[in-house]
GUPAVEX-287388 format. One record per residue (C-alpha): residue in one letter; x, y, z negated. Coordinates in steps of 0.001 Angstrom, whole numbers, plus 500000, padded with zeros to 6 digits. Example, Ala and Ser with C-alpha at 12.3 -4.5 7.8 and 13.67 -1.06 7.14 Angstrom:
2
+------+--------+--------+--------+
| type |      u |      v |      w |
+------+--------+--------+--------+
|    a | 512300 | 495500 | 492200 |
|    s | 513670 | 498940 | 492860 |
+------+--------+--------+--------+
//
This chain:
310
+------+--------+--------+--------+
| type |      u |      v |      w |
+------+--------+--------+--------+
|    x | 367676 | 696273 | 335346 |
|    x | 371183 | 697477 | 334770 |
|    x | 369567 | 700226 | 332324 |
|    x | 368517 | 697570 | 330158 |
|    x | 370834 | 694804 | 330765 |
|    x | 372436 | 695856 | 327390 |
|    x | 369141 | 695263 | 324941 |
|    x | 369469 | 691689 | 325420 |
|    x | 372554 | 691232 | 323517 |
|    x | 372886 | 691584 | 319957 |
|    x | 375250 | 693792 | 318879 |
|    x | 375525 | 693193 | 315162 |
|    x | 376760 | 689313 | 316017 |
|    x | 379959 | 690997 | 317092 |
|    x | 380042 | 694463 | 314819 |
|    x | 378969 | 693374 | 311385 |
|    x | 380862 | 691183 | 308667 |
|    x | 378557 | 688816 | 309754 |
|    x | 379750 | 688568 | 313776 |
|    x | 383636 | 688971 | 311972 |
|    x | 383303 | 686118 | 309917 |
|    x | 381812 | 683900 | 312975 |
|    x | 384483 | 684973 | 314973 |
|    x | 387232 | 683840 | 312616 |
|    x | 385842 | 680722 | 311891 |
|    x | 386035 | 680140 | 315877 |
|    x | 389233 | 681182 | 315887 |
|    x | 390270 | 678924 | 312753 |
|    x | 388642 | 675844 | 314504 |
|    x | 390250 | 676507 | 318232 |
|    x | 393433 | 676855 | 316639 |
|    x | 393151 | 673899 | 314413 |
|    x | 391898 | 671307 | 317649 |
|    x | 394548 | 672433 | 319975 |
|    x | 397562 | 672113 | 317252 |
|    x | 396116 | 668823 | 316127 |
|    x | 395847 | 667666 | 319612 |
|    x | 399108 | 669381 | 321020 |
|    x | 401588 | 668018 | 318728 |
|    x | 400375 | 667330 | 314679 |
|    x | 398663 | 664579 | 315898 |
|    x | 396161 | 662384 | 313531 |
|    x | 395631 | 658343 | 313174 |
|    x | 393582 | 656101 | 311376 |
|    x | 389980 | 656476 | 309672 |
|    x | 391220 | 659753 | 307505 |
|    x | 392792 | 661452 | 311085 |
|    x | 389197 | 660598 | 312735 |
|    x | 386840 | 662283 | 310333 |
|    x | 389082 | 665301 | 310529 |
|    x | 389483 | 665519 | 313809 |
|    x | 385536 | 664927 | 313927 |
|    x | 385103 | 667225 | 311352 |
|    x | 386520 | 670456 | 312807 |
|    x | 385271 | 669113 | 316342 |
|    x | 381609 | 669185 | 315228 |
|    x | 381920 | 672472 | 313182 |
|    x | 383423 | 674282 | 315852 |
|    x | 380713 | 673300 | 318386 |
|    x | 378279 | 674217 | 316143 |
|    x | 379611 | 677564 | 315556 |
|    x | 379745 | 678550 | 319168 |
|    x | 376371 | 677333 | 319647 |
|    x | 374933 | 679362 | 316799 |
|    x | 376817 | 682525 | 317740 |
|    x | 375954 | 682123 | 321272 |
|    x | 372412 | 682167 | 320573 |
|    x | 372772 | 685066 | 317779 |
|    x | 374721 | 687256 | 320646 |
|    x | 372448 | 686376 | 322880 |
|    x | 368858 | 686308 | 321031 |
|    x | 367764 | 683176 | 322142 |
|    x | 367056 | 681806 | 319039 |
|    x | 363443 | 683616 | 319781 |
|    x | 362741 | 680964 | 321560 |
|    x | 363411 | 678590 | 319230 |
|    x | 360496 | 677077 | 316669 |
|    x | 363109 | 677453 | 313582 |
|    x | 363377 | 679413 | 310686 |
|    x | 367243 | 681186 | 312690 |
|    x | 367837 | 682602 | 308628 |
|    x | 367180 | 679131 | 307444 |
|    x | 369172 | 677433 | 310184 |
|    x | 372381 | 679244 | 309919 |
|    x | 372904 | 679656 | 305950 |
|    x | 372456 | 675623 | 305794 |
|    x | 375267 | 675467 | 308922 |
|    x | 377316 | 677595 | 307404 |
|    x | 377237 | 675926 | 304315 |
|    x | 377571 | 672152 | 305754 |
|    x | 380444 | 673664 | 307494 |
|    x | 382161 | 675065 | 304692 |
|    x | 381965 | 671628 | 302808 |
|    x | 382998 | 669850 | 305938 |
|    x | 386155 | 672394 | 306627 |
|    x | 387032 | 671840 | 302508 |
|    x | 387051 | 667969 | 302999 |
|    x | 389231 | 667975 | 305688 |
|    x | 391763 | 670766 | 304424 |
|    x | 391957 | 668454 | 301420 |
|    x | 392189 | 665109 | 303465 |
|    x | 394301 | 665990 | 305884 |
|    x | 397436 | 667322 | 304344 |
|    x | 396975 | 664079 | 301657 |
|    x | 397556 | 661979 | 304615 |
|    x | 399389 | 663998 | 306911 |
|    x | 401772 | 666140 | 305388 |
|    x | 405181 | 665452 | 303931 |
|    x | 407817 | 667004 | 302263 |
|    x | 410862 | 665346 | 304849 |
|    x | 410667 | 665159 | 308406 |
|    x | 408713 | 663003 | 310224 |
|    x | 410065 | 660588 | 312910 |
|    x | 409248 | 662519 | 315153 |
|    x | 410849 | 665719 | 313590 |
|    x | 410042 | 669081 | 312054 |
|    x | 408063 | 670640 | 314432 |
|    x | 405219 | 667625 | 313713 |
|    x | 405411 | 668687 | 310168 |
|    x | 405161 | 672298 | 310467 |
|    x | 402610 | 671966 | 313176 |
|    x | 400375 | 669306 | 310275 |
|    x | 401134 | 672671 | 307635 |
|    x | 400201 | 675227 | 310370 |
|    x | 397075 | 673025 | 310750 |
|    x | 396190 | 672554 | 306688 |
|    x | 396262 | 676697 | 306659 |
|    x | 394316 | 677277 | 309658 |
|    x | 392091 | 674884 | 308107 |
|    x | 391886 | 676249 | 304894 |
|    x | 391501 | 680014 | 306148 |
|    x | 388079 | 678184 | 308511 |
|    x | 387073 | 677191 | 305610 |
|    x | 386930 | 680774 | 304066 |
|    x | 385526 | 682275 | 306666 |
|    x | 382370 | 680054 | 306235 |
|    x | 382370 | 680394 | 302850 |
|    x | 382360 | 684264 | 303740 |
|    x | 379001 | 683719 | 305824 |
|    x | 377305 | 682048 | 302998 |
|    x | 378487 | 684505 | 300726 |
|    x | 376993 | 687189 | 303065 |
|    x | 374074 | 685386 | 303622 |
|    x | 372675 | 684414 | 300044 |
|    x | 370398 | 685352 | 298356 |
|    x | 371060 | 687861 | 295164 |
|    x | 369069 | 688529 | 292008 |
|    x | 366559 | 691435 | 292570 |
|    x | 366438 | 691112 | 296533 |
|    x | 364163 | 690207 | 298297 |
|    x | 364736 | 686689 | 299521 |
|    x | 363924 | 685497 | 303198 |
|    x | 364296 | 682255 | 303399 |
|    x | 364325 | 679159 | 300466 |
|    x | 368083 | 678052 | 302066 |
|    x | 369924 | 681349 | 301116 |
|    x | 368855 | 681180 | 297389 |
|    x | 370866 | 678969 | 295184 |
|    x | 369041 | 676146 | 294652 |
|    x | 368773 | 675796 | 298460 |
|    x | 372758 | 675402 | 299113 |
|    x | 372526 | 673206 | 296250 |
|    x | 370526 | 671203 | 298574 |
|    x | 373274 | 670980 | 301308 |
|    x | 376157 | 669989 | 298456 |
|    x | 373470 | 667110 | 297449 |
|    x | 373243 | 665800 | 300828 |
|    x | 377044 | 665968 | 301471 |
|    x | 377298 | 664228 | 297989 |
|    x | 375119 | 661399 | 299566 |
|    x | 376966 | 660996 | 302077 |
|    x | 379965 | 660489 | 300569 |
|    x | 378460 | 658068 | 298583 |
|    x | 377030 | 656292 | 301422 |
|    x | 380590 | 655985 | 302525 |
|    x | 381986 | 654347 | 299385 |
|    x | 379101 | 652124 | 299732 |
|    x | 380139 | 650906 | 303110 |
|    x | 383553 | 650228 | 302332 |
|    x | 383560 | 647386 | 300574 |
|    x | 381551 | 647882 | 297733 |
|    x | 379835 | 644736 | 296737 |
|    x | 376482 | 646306 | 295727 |
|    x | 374845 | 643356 | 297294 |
|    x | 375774 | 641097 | 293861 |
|    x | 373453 | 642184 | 291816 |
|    x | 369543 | 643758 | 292211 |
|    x | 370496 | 646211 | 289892 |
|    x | 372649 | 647671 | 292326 |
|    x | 370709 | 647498 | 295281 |
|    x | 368547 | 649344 | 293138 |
|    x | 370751 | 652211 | 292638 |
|    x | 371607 | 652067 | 296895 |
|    x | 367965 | 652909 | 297365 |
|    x | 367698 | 655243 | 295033 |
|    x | 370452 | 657310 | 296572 |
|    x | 368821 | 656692 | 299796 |
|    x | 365569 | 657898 | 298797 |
|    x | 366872 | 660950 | 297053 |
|    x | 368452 | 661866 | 300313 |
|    x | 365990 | 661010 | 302643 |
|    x | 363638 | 663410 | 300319 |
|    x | 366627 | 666317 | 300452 |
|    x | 366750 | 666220 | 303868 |
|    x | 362939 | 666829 | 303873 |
|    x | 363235 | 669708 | 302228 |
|    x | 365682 | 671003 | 304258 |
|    x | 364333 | 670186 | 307425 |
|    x | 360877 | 671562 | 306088 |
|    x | 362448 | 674761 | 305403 |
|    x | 364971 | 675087 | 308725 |
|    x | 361328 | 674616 | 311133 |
|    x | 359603 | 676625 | 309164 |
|    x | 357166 | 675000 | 307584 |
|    x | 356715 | 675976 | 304157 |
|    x | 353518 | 677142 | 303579 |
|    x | 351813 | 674234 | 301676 |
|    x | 352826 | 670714 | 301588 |
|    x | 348984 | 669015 | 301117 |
|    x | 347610 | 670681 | 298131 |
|    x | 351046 | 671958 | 296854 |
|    x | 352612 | 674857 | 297764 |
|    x | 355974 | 674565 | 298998 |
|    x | 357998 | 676023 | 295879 |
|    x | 355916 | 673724 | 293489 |
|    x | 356678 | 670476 | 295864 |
|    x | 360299 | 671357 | 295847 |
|    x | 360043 | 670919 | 291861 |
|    x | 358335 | 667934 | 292013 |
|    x | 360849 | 666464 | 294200 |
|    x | 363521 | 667954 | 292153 |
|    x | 362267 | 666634 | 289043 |
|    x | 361914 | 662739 | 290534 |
|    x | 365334 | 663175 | 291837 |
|    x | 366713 | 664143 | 288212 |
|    x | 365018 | 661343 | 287048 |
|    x | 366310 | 658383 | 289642 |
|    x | 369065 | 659685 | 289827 |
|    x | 369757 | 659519 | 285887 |
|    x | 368769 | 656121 | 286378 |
|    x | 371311 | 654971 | 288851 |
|    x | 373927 | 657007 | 287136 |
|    x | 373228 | 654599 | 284342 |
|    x | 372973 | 651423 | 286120 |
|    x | 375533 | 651218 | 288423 |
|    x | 378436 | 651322 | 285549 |
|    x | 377287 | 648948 | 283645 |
|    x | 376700 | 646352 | 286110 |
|    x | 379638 | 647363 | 288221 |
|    x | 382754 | 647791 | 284731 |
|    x | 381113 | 646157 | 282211 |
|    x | 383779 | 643379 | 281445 |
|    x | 380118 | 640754 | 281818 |
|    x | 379531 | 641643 | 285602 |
|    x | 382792 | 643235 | 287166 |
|    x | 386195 | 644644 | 285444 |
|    x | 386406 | 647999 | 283449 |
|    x | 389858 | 647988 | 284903 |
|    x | 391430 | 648204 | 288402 |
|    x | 392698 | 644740 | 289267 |
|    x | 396237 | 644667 | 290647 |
|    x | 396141 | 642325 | 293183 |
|    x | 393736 | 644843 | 294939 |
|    x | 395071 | 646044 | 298319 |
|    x | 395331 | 649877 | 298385 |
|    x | 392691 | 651175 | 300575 |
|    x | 390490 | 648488 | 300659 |
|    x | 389445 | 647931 | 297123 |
|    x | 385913 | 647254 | 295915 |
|    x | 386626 | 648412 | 292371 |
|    x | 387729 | 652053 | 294030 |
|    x | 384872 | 651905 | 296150 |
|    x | 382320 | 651590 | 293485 |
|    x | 384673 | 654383 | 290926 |
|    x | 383914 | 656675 | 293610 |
|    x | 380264 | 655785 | 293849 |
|    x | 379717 | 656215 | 289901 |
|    x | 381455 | 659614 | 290165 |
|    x | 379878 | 660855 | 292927 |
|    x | 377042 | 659215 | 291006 |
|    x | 377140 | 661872 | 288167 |
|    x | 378145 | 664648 | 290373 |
|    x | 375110 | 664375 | 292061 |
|    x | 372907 | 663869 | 288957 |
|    x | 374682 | 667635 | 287736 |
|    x | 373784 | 668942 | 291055 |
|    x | 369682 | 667862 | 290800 |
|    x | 369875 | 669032 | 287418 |
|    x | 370906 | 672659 | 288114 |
|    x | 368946 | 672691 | 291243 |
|    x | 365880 | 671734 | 289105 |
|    x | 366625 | 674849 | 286594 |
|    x | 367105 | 677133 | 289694 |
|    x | 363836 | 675957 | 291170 |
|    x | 361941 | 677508 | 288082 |
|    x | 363727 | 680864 | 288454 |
|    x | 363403 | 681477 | 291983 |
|    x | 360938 | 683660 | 294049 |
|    x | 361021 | 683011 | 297625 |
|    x | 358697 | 684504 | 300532 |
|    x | 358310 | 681527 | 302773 |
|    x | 360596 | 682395 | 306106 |
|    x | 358481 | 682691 | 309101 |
|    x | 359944 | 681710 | 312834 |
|    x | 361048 | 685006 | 314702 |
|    x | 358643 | 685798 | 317452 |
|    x | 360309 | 688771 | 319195 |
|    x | 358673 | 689766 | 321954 |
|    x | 360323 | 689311 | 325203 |
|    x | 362155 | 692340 | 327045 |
+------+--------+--------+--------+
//
């Protein structure tokens, strides 16, 4: 037993650019959480998703390196290729956000109340956060696919991290929506929320399609053609919504092309739906150049691991 203790652990999660990047992005997010909670402190809704932000990313990453040290992802019915490029890449928007949010609401040029070391603790933070956030752009980087390789899995190619910006796109949307928004006046706007449910609901499809493996043949379709499809209806919904919601949210007949200016800051439909019409086109860029990748791509299909057991 002692002879072989040592083939059970995977070596290249700790010697390989691959293991180094992992461990600096643990490092990043241990560092961040215990200066946040030891002195730089955060409040309110912007604080929260940071704070939730890191939390969740750093949990993830110890899980996913744990089982890549380990090789217990075997045992798992996922696509482990599939898995981690999509984590990596959900965790590199997530880090982004918050390295942006953060010092917006955080940081200040004077001293704080509560004196210097709270500010230089919030900078220390914004750096640590920003260098996390490199070091999972560093996986993906290692981890996608590159013209004339031979791909392993649909989330490493382009138009599969496109899928994981789309989604966090959504969601941001989704969040606008919520806060105050007023899409509830008019059907053309409730319109528009379910098309941006829809198009996420059939994103997240994809992606969980791909992360379990199962992309062989969706009915009579195979899986790279039914990605297209999808694509292609999401293009098209989504140029419809980018259309709609404008018009019936500035146009001087159903809302204001301007910001009013009795409207408290923070909590101010006419921002709420700005951001949603941005986001709007955003998104709409995003379907369109994941529906050009999709014709240029050539996938194989990723297939669970099934190593046998030692």
């Amino acid at each position: 037993m002692e002879s072989q203790a040592g083939a059970y652990l995977n070596k290249s999660a700790l010697c390989s650019p691959l293991g180094a990047a992992r461990l600096c992005q643990l490092a990043m997010g241990c560092a961040v959480i215990a200066m946040v909670t030891h002195s730089a402190g955060y409040s309110g809704s912007h604080g929260v998703f940071c704070m939730a932000a890191w939390c969740f990313c750093f949990a993830m990453t110890i899980v996913v390196f744990f089982l890549d040290a380990t090789r217990l992802y075997s045992c798992l019915p996922i696509s482990w290729d599939n898995l981690t490029v999509t984590c990596a890449a959900f965790a590199t928007l997530m880090f982004v956000t918050a390295s942006v949010v953060y010092p917006l609401f955080f940081v200040r040029s004077e001293c704080p109340y509560a004196g210097c070391d709270v500010r230089n603790f919030r900078i220390a933070v914004t750096v640590c956060s920003i260098l996390g956030a490199l070091a999972y752009g560093a996986e993906v980087a290692l981890c996608r696919a590159r013209p004339g390789q031979a791909v392993v899995g649909y989330m490493a190619t382009a138009s599969g991290l496109l899928k994981v910006v789309q989604g966090f796109v959504a969601c941001i949307i989704f969040g606008a929506l919520a806060n105050g928004s007023e899409y509830s006046r008019y059907a053309a706007t409730i319109f528009c929320v379910v098309v941006y449910a829809f198009c996420f609901a059939l994103t997240a499809l994809v992606v969980v399609m791909t992360v379990c493996g199962r992309t062989k043949a969706v009915r009579c379709l195979p899986f790279d053609r039914f990605v297209v499809v999808c694509t292609l209806l999401e293009v098209l919904l989504y140029l419809s919504a980018s259309v709609v919601w404008p018009v019936f949210c500035f146009d001087p007949k159903y809302g204001s092309p301007w910001r009013p200016s009795s409207c408290p800051q923070g909590k101010c439909p006419w921002d709420s739906k700005l951001v949603v019409a941005v986001f709007s086109f955003v998104n709409f860029g995003l379907y369109v150049a994941d529906l050009v990748y999709s014709q240029t791509i050539r996938y194989t299909a990723s297939r669970v691991r099934t190593n046998p057991r030692l």
